[in-house]
N, C-alpha and C positions, 0 to 999 in steps of 0.2 A: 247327453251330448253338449246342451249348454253349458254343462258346468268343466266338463273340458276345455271348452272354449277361452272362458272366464279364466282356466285352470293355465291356461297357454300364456292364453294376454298378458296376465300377471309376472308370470314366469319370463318373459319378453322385458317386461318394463322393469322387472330385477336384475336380468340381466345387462338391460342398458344402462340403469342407475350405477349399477358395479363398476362397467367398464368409462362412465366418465369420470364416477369417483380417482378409477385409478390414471386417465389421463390428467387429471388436475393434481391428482399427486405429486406427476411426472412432472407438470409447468411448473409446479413452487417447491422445486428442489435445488434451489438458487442458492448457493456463500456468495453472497455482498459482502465484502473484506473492504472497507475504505481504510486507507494509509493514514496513520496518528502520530504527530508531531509533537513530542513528550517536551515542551517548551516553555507552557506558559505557568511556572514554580520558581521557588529558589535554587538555584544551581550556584552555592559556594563558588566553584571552578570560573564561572561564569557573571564572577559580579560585576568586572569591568566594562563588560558591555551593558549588562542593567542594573546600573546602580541602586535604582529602588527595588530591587528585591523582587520584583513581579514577574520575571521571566521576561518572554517576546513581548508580553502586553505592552510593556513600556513603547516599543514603537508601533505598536498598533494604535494608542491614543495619542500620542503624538504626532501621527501621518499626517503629512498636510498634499491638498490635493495640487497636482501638479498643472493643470491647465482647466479651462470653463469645463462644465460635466464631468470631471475627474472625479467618481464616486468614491473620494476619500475624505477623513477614516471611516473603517468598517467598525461598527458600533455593533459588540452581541449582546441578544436579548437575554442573555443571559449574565450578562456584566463577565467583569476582569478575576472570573472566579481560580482558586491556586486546585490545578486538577490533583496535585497529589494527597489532599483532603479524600477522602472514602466519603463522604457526604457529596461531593460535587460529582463524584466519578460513578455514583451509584444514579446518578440523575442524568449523567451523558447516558448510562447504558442501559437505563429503559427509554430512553428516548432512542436508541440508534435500533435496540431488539422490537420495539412495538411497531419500527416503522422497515424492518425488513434487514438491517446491519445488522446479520448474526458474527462477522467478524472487524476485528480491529487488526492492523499491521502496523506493529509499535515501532515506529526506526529506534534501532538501537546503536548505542554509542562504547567505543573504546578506545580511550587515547591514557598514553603515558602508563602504560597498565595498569589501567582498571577505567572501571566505566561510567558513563558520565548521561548525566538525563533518566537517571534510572528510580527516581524519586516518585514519578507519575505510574509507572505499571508498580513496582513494589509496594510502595504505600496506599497509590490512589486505587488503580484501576486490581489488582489482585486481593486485595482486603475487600471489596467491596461487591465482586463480582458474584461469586457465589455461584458458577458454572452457569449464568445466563447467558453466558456470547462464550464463543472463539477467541483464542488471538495469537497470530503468530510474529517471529523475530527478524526485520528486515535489517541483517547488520548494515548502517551508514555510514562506511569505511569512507568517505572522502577523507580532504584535508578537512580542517574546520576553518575556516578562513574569515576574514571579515567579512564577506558576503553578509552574516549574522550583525552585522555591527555598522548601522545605519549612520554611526556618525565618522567612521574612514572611511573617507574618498577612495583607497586604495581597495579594493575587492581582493588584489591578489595578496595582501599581507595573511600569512598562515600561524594559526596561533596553537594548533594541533594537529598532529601530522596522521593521515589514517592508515596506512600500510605498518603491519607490523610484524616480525620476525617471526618462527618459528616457534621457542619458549612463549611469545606473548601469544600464539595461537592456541598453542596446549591450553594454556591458560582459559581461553575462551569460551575455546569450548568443554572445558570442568566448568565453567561459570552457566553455561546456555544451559547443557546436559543437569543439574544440578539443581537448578533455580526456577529454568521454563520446561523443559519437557517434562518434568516429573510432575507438573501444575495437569487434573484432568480434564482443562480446559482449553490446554495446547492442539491447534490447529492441525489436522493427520489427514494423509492421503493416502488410503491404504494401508491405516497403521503406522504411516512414516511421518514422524513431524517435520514438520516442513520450514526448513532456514532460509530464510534470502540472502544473497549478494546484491549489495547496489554499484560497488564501480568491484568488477572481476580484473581490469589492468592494475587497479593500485593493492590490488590482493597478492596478483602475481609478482609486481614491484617490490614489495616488502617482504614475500620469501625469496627473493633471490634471481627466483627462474620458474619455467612451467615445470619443472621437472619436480623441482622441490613443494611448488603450491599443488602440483598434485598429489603427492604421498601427503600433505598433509589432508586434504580435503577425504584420502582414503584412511587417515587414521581417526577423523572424523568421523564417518563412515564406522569402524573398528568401536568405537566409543559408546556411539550410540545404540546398536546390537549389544554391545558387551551390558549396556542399560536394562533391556527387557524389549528391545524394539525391533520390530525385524526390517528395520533400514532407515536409512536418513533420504526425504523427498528432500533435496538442491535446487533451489529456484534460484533463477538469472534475472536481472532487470537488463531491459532488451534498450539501447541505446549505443552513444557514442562509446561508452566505456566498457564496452563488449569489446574488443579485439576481433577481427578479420584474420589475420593470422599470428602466429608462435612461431619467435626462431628456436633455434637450437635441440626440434622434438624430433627424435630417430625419425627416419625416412621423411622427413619434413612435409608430411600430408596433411597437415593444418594450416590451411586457404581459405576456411569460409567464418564467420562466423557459427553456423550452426558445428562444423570440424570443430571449433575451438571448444563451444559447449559438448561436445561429444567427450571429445579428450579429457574434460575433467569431471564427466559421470552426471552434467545435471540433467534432473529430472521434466522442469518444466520453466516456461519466462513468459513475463509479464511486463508490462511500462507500468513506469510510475509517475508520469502524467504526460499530456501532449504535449507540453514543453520541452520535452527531450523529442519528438518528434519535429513538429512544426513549430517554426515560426513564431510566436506568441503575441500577435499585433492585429488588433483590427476586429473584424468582426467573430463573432462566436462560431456563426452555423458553420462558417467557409473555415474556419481552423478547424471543428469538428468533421467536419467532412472529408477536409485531406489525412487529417490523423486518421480516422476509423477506416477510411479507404484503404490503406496501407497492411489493414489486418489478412486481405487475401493474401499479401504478400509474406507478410509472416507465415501463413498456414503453406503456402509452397513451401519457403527457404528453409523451415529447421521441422526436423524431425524427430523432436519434442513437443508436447502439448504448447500452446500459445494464448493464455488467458486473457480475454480485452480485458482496457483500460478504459472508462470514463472519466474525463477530467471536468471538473463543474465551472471552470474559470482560470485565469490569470492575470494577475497585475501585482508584481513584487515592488512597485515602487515604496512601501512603506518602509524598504531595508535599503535604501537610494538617497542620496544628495541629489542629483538631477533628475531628469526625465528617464524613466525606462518603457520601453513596447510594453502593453498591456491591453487586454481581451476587451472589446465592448459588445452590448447589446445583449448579455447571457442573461437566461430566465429558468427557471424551475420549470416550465414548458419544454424551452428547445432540447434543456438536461434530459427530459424527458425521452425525449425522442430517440434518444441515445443508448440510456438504460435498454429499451424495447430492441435495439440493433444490437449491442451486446446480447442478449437472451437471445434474440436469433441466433446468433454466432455461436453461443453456450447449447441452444437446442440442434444446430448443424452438426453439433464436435460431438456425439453420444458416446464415443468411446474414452471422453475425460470427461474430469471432475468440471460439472456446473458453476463455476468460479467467475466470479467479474467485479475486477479491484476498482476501487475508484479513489481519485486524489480529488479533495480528502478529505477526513472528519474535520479537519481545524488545523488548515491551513493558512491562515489568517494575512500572515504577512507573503502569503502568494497571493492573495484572491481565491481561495482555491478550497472550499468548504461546505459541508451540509448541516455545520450547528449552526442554528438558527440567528440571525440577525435581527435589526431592528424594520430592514427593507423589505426583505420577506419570508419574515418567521422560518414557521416551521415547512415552509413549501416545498424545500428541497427534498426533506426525509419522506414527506406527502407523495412528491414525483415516485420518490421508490418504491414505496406502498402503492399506489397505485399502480406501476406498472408488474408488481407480482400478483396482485388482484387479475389482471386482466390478462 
């Protein structure tokens, strides 16, 4: 009888062991995808803005700080290293995999056909990787403007235009289909790898009309199956450059933004930092709090999955002549606090993928980064590690 007993107990405390084993499974089933800014290299194309050859660095050591406490320049602990080096890029990515960034979201660039910033995933980060992380393709169709070019006053002067035809879309996507999806380290949902848009107006602007950017987004679509793949995931960046409504689509029922993403097949949106949401001035928690408060909003209004966005900061003044709004008081603490509301929001949503983007690896001349600094190391990557430990 005793040894029943003993026979039960046991049998009890293996089955409790199992089943926390597999809720903790369930908690660290998290893609951390932070957005990667493929900028700080030689980019030929781009030498008039950085003359010396270093990429963005050049205004990143040159910042000067705009008023008392203006925490500028940002100094990395890791110096003004050229990411498309395979020695540098194998060093971001056990740093970003030890500490819970199993994915990168590389903006990608196309102007004047063909593509541009493409030095840092091809040489750096693909030579180097060895299937240890993720990464998928956020096309950065803007203009290219001087926004990038800290020493014109003029912001609106366009130096590459991002909307492009039809021919230059085919193009594209033989170049995406070709080059990343066949990489077995490309980001899939469901087997579909997964492509972002970041402005869908200047998509639609440069085929013409909705009518024509959607045959093309279904020969897209067409492409990618005809690959080995049974679908293309369409991800939206959810902001101003989303459209509310489309003229000229039969029976004119595209009135919302989620109609509009309906109309052209995507699968899922995400921000790409709270800057496109709020405001960008002043204190940290109160910009985080109105931004992340806004995600019930999303989960009513589109009937697509809606992945949070953490954003770890702001202050672009490094790409500025004058003063620009910029974030204070932000800490690898309050980042903290954020992570842990995403994962809520990520363990709320069971019916999609665990996903929670954050801006961003090295976003330098935003303010807006998890590779380590001189101010405080490694705390940011720490914040994220810790909150999937817990």
């Amino acid at each position: 009888m005793c040894s029943l007993r003993i026979f039960s107990v046991l049998g009890l405390l293996f089955l409790l062991i199992q089943c926390c084993s597999s809720n903790n499974d369930q908690r660290v089933n998290y893609d951390i995808a932070a957005f990667y800014w493929p900028a700080y290299h030689y980019e030929p194309r781009l030498e008039s803005i950085f003359p010396e050859k270093r990429g963005e660095w050049e205004i990143i050591y040159h910042a000067k700080p705009k008023e008392a406490r203006h925490l500028q320049p940002k100094v990395p602990l890791w110096g003004y290293a050229d990411e498309a080096d395979p020695k540098v890029m194998d060093k971001k990515i056990d740093a970003a995999v030890s500490h819970g960034v199993n994915v990168f979201i590389f903006d990608w660039y196309w102007y004047d056909g063909k593509p541009l910033l493409e030095d840092c995933i091809n040489n750096g980060f693909l030579k180097a990787n060895n299937n240890r992380m993720k990464f998928y393709i956020m096309w950065a169709n803007h203009n290219a403007t001087s926004y990038w070019d800290a020493k014109n006053p003029n912001k609106d002067s366009v130096y590459f235009m991002g909307g492009v035809n039809r021919p230059a879309f085919n193009a594209i996507v033989d170049s995406i289909i070709k080059n990343y999806f066949s990489q077995s380290s490309y980001y899939k949902i469901d087997g579909r790898p997964v492509f972002c848009i970041y402005e869908l107006k200047t998509f639609i602007d440069g085929l013409g009309s909705p009518e024509a950017a959607k045959e093309a987004l279904d020969y897209f679509r067409k492409k990618t199956v005809e690959a080995g793949f049974p679908g293309l995931h369409l991800q939206g960046i959810l902001w101003s450059a989303l459209p509310s409504t489309l003229t000229g689509v039969p029976a004119d029922r595209v009135k919302t933004q989620d109609n509009v993403l309906k109309y052209f097949g995507f699968n899922s949106i995400t921000n790409y930092c709270w800057a496109h949401l709020q405001n960008p001035d002043g204190d940290y928690e109160k910009w985080a709090d109105a931004s992340t408060n806004m995600w019930k909003d999303f989960n009513r209004d589109f009937s697509i999955p809606y992945f949070p966005n953490v954003t770890v900061g702001w202050d672009a003044n490094p790409r500025f002549l004058f003063k620009s709004g910029y974030i204070t008081n932000s800490t690898p603490d309050k980042f903290l606090k954020y992570i842990h509301k995403a994962m809520v929001y990520a363990d709320t949503h069971p019916g999609q993928k665990k996903l929670i983007t954050i801006n961003a690896w090295n976003e330098w001349s935003e303010g807006s980064y998890l590779e380590p600094d001189t101010l405080h190391g490694m705390k940011y990557l720490e914040a994220i590690k810790k909150a999937l430990k817990e």
